[in-house]
Structure formats: C-alpha cells, structure tokens
MARZA-721781 format. One record per residue: residue number from 1; x, z, y of N, C-alpha, C in turn. Coordinates in steps of 0.2 Angstrom, whole numbers, m for minus. Layout:
N
[node NUM; [X; Z; Y]; [X; Z; Y]; [X; Z; Y]]
...
REM end
This chain:
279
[node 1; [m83; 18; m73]; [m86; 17; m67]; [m81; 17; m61]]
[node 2; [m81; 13; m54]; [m79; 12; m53]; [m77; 17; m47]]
[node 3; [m72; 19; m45]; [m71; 25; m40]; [m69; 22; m33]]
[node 4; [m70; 25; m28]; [m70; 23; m19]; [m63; 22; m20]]
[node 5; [m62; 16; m16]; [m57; 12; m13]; [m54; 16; m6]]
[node 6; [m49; 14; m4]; [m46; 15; 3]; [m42; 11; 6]]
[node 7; [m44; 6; 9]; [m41; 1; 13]; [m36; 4; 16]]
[node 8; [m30; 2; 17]; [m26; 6; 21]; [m22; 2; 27]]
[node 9; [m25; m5; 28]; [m23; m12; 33]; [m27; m13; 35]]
[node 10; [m32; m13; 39]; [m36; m17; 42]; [m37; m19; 49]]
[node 11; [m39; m23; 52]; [m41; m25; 59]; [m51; m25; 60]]
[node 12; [m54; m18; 59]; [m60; m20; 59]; [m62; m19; 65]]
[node 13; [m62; m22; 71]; [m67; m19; 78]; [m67; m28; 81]]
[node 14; [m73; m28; 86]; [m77; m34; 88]; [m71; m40; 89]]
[node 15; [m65; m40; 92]; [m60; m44; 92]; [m60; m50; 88]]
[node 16; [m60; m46; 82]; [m55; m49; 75]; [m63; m53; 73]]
[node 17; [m68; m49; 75]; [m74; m52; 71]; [m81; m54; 76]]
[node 18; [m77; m60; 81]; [m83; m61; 87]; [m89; m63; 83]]
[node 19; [m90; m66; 81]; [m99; m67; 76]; [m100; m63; 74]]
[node 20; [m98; m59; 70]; [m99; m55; 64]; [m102; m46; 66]]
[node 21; [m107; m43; 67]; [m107; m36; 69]; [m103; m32; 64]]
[node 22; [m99; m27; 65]; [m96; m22; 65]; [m101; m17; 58]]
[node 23; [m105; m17; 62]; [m111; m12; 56]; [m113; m17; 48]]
[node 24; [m111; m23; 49]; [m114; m26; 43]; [m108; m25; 38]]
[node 25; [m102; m26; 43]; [m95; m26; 39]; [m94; m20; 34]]
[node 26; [m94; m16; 39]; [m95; m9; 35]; [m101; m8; 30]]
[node 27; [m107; m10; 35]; [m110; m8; 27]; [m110; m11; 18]]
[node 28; [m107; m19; 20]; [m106; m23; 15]; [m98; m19; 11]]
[node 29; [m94; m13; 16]; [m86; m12; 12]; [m89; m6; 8]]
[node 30; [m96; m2; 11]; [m99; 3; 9]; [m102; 1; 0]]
[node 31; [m107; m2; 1]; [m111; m6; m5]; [m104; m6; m11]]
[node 32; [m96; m7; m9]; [m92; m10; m14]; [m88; m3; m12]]
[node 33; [m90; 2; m12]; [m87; 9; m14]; [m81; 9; m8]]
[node 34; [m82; 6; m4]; [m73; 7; m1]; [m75; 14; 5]]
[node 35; [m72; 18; 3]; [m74; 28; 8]; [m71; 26; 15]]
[node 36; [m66; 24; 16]; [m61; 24; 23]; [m58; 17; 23]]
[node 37; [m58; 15; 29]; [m51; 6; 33]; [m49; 11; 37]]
[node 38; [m42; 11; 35]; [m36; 12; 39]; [m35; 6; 47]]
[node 39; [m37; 8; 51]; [m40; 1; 56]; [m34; 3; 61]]
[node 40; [m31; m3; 61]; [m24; m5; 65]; [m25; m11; 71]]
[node 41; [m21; m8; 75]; [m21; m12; 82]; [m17; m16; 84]]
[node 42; [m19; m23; 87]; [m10; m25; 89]; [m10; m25; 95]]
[node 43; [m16; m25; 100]; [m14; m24; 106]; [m14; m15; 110]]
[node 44; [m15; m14; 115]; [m17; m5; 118]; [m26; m9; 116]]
[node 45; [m27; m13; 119]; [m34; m17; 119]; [m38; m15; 114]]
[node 46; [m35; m18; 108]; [m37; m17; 102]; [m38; m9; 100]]
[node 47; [m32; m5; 101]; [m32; 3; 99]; [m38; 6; 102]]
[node 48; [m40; 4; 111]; [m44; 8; 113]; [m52; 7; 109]]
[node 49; [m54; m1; 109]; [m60; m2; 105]; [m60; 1; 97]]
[node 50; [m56; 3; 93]; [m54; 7; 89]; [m57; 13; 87]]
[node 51; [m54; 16; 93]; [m57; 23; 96]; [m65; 22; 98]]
[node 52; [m66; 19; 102]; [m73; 16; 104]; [m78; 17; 99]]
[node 53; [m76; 12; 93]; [m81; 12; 88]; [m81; 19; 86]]
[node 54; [m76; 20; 84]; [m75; 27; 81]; [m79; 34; 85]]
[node 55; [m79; 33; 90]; [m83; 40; 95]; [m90; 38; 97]]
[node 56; [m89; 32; 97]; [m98; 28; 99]; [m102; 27; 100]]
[node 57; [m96; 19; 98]; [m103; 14; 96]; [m104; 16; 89]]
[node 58; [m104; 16; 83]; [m105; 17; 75]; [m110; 24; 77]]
[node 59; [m112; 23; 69]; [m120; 28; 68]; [m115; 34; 65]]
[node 60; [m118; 38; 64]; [m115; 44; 61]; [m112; 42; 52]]
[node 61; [m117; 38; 49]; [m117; 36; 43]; [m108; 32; 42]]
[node 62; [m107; 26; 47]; [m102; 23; 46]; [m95; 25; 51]]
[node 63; [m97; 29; 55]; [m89; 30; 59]; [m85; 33; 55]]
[node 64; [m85; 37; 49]; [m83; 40; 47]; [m77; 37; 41]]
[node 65; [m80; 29; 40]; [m76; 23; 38]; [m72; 23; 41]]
[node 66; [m70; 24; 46]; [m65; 20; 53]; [m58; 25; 53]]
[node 67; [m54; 23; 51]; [m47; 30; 51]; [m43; 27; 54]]
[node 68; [m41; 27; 63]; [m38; 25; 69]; [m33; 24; 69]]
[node 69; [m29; 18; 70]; [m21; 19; 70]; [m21; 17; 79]]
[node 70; [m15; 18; 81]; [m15; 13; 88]; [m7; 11; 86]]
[node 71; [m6; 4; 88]; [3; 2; 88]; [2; m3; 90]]
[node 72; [9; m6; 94]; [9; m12; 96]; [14; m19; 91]]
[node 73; [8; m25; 88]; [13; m29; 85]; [16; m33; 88]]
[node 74; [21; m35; 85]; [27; m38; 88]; [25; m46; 92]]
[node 75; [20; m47; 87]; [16; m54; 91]; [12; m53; 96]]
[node 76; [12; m56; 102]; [8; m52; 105]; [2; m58; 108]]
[node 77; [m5; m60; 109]; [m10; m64; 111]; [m10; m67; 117]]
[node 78; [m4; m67; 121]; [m4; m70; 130]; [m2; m77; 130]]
[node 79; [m8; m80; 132]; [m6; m86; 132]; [m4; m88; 125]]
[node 80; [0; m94; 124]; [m1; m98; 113]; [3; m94; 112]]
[node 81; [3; m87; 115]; [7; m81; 109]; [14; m80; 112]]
[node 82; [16; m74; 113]; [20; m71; 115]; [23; m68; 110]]
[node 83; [28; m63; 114]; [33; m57; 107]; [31; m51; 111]]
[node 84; [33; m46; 110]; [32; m39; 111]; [35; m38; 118]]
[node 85; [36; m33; 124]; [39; m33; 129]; [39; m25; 129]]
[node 86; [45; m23; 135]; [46; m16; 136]; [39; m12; 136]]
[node 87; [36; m15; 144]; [29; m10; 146]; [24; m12; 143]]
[node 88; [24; m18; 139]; [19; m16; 134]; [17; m9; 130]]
[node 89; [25; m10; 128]; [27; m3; 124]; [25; 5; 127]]
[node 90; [26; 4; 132]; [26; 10; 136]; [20; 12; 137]]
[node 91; [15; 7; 138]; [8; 9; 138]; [6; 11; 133]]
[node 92; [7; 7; 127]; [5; 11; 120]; [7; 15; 116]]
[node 93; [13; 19; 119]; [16; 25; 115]; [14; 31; 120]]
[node 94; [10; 29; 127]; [9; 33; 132]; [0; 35; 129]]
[node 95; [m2; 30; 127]; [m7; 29; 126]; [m9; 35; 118]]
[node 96; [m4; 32; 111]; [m3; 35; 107]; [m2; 44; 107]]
[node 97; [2; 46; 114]; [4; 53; 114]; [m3; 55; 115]]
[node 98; [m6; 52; 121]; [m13; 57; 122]; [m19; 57; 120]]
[node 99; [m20; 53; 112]; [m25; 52; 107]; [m22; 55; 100]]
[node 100; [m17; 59; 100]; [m14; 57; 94]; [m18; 61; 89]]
[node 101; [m21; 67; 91]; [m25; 70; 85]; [m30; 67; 85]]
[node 102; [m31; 61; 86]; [m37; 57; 84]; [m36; 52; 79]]
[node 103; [m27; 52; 77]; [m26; 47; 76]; [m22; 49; 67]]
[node 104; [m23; 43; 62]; [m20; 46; 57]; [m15; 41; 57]]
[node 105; [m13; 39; 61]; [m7; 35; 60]; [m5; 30; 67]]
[node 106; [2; 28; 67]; [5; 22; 71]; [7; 15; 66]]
[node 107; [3; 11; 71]; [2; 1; 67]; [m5; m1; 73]]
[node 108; [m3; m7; 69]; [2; m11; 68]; [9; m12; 70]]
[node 109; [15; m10; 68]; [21; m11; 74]; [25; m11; 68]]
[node 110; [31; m15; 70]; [36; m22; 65]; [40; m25; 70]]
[node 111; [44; m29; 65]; [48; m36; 68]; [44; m41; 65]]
[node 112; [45; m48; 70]; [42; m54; 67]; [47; m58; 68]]
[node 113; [51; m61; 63]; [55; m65; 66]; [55; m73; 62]]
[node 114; [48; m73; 62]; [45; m81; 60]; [49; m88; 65]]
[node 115; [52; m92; 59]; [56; m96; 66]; [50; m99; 71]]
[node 116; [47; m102; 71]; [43; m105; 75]; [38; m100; 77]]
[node 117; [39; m95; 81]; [36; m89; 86]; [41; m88; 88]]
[node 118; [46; m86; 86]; [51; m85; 91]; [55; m91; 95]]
[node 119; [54; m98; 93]; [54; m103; 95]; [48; m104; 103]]
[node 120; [43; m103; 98]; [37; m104; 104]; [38; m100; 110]]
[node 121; [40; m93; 108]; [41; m88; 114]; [46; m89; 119]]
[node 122; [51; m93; 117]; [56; m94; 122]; [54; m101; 128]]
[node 123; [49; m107; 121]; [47; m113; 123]; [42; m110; 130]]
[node 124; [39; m105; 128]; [30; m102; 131]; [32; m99; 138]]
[node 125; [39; m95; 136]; [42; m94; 143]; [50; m91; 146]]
[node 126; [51; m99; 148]; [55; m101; 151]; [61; m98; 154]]
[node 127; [57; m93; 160]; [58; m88; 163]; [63; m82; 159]]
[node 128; [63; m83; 152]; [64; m77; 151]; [72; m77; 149]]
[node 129; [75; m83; 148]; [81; m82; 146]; [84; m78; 141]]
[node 130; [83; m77; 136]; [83; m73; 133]; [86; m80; 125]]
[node 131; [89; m78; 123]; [91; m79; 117]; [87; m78; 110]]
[node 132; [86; m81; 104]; [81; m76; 98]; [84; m72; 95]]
[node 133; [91; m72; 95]; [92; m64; 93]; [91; m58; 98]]
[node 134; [89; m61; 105]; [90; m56; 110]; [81; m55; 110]]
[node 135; [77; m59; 109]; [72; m58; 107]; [70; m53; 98]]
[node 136; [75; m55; 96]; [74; m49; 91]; [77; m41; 92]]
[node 137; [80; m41; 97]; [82; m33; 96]; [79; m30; 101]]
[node 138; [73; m35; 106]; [69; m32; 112]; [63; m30; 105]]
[node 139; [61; m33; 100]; [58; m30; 94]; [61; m24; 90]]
[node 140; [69; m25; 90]; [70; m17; 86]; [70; m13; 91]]
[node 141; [70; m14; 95]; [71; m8; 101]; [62; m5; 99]]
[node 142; [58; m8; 102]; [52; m7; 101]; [48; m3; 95]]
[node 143; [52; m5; 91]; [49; m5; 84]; [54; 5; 85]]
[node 144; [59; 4; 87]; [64; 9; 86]; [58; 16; 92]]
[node 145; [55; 13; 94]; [51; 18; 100]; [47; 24; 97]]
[node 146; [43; 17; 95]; [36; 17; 87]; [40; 23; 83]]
[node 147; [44; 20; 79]; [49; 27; 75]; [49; 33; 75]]
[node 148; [51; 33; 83]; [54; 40; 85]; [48; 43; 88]]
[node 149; [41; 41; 89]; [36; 44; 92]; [32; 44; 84]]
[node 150; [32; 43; 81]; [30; 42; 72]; [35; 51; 72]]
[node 151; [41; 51; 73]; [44; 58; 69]; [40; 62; 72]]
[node 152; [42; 64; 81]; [40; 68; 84]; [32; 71; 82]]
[node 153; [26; 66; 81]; [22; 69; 79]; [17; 70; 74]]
[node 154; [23; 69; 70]; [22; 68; 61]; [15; 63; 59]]
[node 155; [17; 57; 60]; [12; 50; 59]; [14; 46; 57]]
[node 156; [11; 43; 51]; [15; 37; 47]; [14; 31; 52]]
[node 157; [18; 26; 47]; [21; 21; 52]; [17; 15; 46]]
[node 158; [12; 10; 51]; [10; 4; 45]; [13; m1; 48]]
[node 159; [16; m5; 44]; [24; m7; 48]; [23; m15; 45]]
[node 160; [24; m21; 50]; [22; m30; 48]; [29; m31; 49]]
[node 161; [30; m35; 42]; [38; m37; 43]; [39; m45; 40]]
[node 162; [35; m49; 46]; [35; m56; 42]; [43; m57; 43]]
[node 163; [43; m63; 39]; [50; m66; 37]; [55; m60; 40]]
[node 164; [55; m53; 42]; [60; m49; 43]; [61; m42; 37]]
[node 165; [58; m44; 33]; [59; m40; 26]; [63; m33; 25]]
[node 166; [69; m40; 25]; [76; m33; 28]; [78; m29; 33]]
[node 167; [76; m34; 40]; [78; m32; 45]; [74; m27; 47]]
[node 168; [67; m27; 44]; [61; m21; 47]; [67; m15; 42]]
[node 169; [65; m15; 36]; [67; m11; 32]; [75; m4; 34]]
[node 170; [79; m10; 39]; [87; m5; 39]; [83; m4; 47]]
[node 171; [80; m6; 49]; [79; m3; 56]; [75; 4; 55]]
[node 172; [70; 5; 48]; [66; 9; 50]; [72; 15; 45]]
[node 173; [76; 13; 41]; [81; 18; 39]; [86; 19; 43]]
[node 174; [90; 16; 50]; [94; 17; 55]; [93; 23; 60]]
[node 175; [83; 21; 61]; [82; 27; 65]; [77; 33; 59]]
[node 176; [80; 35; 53]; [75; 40; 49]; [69; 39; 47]]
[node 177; [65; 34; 48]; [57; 33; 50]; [56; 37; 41]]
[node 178; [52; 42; 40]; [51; 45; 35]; [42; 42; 30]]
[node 179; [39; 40; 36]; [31; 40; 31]; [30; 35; 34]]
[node 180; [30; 29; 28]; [29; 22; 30]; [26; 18; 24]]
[node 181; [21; 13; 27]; [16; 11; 21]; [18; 3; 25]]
[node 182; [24; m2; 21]; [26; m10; 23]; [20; m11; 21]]
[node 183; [14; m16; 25]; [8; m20; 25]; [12; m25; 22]]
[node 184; [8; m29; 16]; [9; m35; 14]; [16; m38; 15]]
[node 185; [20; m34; 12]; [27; m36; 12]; [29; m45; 9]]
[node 186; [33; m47; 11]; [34; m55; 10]; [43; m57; 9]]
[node 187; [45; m49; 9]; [52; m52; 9]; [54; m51; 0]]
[node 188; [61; m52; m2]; [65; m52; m8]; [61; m43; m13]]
[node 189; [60; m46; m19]; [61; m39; m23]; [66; m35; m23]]
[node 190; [70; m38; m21]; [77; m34; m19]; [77; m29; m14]]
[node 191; [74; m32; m9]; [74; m24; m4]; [68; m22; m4]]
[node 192; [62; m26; m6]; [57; m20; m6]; [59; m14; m11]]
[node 193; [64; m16; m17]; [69; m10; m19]; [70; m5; m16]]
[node 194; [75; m7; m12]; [80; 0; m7]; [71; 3; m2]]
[node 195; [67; m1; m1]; [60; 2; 3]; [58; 9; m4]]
[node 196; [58; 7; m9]; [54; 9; m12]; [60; 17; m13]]
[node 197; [67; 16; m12]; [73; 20; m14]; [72; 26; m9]]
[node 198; [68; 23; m3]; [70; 29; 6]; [63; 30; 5]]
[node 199; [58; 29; 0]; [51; 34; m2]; [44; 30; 1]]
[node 200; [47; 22; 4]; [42; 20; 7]; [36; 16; 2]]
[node 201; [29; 15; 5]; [22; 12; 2]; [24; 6; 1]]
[node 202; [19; 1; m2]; [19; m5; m2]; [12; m7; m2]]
[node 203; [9; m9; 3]; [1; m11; m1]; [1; m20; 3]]
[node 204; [m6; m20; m4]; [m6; m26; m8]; [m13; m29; m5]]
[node 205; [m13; m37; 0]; [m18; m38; 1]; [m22; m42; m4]]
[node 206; [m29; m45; m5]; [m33; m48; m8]; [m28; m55; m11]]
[node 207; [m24; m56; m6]; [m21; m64; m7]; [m18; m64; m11]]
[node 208; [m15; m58; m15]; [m10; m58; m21]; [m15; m62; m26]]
[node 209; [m20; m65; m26]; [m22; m70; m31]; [m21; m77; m30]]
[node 210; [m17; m80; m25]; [m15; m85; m23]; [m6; m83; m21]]
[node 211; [m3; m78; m21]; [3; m77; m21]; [6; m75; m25]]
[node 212; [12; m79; m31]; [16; m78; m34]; [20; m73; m32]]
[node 213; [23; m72; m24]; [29; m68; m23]; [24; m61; m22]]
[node 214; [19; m60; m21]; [16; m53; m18]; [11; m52; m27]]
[node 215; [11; m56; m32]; [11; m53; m40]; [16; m51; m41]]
[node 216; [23; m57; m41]; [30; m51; m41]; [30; m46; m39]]
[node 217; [29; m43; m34]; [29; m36; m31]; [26; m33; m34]]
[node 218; [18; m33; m34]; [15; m31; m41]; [17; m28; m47]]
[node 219; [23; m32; m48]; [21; m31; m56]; [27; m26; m57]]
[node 220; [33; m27; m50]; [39; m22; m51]; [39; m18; m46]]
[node 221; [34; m15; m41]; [35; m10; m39]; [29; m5; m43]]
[node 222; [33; 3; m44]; [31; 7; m47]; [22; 8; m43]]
[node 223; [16; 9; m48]; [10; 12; m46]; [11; 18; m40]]
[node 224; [15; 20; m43]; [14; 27; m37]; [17; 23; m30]]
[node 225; [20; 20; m30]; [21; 16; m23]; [16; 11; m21]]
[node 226; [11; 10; m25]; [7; 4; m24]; [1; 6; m17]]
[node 227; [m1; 3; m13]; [m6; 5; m9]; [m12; m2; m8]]
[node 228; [m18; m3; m7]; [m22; m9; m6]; [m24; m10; 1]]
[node 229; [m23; m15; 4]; [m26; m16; 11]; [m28; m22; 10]]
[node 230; [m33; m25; 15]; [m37; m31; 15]; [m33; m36; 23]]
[node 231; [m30; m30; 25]; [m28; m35; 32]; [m35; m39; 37]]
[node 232; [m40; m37; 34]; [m46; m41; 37]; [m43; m42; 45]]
[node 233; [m46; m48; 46]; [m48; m54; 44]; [m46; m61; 40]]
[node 234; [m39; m58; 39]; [m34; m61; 37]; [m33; m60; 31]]
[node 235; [m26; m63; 26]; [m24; m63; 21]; [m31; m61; 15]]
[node 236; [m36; m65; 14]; [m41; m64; 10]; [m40; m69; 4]]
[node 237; [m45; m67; m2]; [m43; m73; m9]; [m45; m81; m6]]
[node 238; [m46; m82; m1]; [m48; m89; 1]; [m43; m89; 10]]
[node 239; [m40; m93; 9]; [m35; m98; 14]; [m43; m100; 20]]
[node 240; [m42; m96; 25]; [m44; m97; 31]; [m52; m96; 30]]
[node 241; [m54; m93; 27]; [m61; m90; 26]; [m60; m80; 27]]
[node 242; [m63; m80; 33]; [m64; m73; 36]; [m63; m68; 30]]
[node 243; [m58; m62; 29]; [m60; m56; 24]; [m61; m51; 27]]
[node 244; [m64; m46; 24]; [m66; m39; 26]; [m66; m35; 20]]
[node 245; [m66; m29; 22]; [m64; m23; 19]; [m67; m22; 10]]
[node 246; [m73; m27; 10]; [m74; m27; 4]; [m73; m29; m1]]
[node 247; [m68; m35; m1]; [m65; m39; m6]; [m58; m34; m9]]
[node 248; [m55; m28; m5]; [m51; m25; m8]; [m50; m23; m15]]
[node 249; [m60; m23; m16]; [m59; m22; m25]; [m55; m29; m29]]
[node 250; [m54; m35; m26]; [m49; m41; m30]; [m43; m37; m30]]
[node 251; [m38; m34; m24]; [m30; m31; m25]; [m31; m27; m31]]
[node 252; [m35; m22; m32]; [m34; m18; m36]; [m37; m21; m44]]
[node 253; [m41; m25; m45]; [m41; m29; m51]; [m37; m33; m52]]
[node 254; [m31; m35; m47]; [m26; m40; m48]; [m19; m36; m50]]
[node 255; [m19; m27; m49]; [m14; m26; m51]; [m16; m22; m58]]
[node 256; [m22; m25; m58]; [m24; m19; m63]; [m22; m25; m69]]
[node 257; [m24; m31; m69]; [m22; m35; m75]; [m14; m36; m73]]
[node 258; [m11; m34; m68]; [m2; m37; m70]; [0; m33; m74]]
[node 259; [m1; m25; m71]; [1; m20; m75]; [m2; m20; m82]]
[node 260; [m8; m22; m82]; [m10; m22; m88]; [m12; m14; m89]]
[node 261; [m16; m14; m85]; [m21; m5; m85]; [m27; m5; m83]]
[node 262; [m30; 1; m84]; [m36; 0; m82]; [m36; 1; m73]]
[node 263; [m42; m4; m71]; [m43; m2; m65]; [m44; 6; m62]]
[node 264; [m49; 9; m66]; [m47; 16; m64]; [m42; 21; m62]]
[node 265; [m37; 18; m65]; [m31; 20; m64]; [m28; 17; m59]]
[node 266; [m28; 12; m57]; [m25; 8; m50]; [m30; 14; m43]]
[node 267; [m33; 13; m47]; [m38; 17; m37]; [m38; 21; m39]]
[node 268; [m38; 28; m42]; [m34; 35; m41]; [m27; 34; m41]]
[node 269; [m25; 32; m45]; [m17; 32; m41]; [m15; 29; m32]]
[node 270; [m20; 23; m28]; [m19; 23; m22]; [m22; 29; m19]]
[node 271; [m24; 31; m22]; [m29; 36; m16]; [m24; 43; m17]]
[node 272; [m23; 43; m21]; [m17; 49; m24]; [m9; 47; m17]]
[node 273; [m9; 43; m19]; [m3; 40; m12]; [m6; 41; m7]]
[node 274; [m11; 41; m5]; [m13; 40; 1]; [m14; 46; 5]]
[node 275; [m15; 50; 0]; [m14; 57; 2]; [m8; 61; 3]]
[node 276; [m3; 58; 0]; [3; 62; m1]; [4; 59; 7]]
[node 277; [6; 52; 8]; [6; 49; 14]; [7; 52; 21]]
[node 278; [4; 55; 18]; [m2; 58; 25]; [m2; 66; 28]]
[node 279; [2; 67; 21]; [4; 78; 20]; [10; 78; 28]]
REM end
C-alpha cells in the first residue's frame, strides 16, 4: 500500500495557477496520498500569498498541506525578465526575519546563470552597465544573504542552480550553508558528488521520465540523499502541460524502477530525509 508523499518544491498559490483554484489542486495532491508541498516563492509577492493561503484563505482540512518557504529567485518577473537586485533582497530577508516561525524553510534562492537570461538582462536593461560575470556575483552576493540568514535562524535552504551546478554548490560551501535540499539539480554527477560529500539533499522532479541526465542522478546518488518535488507548475512528465503536487507519485515510481526497489521504500526513505532536514 502506498504511503504519504511530501513534496518538497513546489510553487502552489493563485500566481503560478491563474485558471486553476488552489482548493482543487490540493484536493487532487490529497486523493494521491501527498501530506505536505513544501511551497516556495520567487518573488516577496509570491511569499506573502503563501502565507495568505496558509492563515486564510484554505479551509482547515487543506492548509495544513501548505509548508511555507519565503526566498528570492535569481530570475526575477520585471518586464521579459530580469535577475535578482540588492533591495529586492533586503525586502525579502526583512520580510523572512519577521515571519520566520511560520516558516519551515528559505527558497527559492540560487544562481541562474542560463546564457540567454543573462544576455536578456543586460539586453532588458541597458542602464545597468554591469558585465555577466558582474551580474553573476550581484547573485552570489544574494544568494550569500539567503545563507547567512538560513544559519542565523536554523532554516534549510531550497536552493535553484540552473546551468550554475558548481557555482551554486562552492558558494553554498564558501559561506557554510549547512541544511540544503539542490531542487532539480542539472549540473555534472560529479558535483552533485562533492553536494552529496558537505551532507546536501537532491530531489527529483516528475520530469526525470523524460531526462536522462536527472535518471543519472537517480541512479547514483545515494537514497538517503534522495528527496521528491513536483516543481508545480513546472518540470512535469509532459513538456509544457501544467503539473501539480499530484503526479509526485511518477518521481518516486521512477527511482523506484532505477534503483530497482520497492516503491515503499523510496517514500519512507524521502520522508525519513525530510525529517532529518528539518532537526
């Protein structure tokens, strides 16, 4: 029989899913045994309606689904998309200090250093003079805030490191970052090694049924480092059809055939991590 799921990536509040209500999602992640979505923000915006659902709007039955992150991503929604900036940050580490016992974690917050975002960013704005390496270390800085406000009030860190695999990785071990769960990692087996060496999580969204590189990962990072997320809306078994918290049971059916185990073992052992995570 199948035991509760826990999503540990998600974006579930009205933003992410303008058609879709909030209550249906969950009740459909409920129906498919998932207990908690770890629900991650990329804007202060997004943190606040987080909170919102969580104290609010949701019935007693489903807020209890809802496990609050607040963090700022590195991409940021202005205009055809921006990068991260100083007082963004400042708002949301301000914002993070004085919700923080509501919160079981800081995320979304990363590097991106996808070439064409950091192209756009400088194309998008002109004004900024800035360089892309100098654009990337307005990110480690950022990300280095994240960190250090992660130590100070003992809160994992759900950490986005497209195409910056390594560069998230040494930055989050330059400044100590201790309890970290890499979403949907994309860089070489090789560092997600040394991630797995400084004690860090891996989880795995629905898409690894369509990605070779995240089955590799699968198949040689240790269970006990293994964690599941859906990413909703994103990275789901179908290329640009909406996902939610419910298809999560595909991640763990798909490490359950690499490994070649039962699936009951894959979700006690995530939920076993997740707990430690979290001590």
């Amino acid at each position: 029989m199948s035991q509760y799921l826990i999503d540990v990536h998600a974006h579930v509040y009205p933003s992410s899913f303008p058609n879709t209500p909030i209550e249906e999602i969950l009740l459909r992640a409920k129906a498919a045994n998932v207990k908690s979505i770890v629900t991650v923000s990329e804007t202060l915006e997004d943190a606040q309606s987080i909170l919102g659902l969580k104290n609010e709007t949701l019935s007693d039955s489903l807020r209890d689904m809802i496990e609050p992150c607040a963090g700022l991503h590195p991409v940021q929604p202005v205009g055809s998309m921006s990068l991260v900036n100083i007082d963004q940050a400042n708002s949301i580490l301000e914002f993070i200090q004085e919700k923080s016992t509501e919160l079981v974690g800081i995320g979304e917050v990363g590097l991106d250093f996808t070439p064409h975002v950091l192209k756009n960013a400088i194309d998008s704005n002109p004004n900024l003079n800035l360089s892309m390496e100098e654009l990337k270390n307005v990110q480690r800085q950022v990300l280095a805030r994240h960190i250090a406000l992660s130590l100070q009030l003992d809160l994992p860190l759900n950490v986005h490191s497209r195409s910056a695999g390594h560069h998230a990785l040494d930055c989050l071990r330059d400044y100590g970052a201790r309890k970290v769960v890499m979403h949907a990692f994309d860089g070489q087996l090789k560092y997600a090694k040394k991630g797995i060496e400084m004690g860090y999580f891996f989880s795995i969204p629905p898409s690894i049924i369509r990605s070779p590189q995240k089955q590799k990962l699968a198949a040689e990072i240790p269970l006990t480092k293994l964690l599941l997320e859906t990413d909703s809306p994103a990275l789901g078994p179908e290329k640009g059809v909406d996902n939610e918290p419910n298809s999560i049971v595909i991640s763990a059916s798909e490490i359950s055939r690499i490994k070649q185990i039962p699936i009951e073992e894959v979700e006690s052992s995530v939920r076993f991590c997740l707990l430690n995570i979290s001590k």
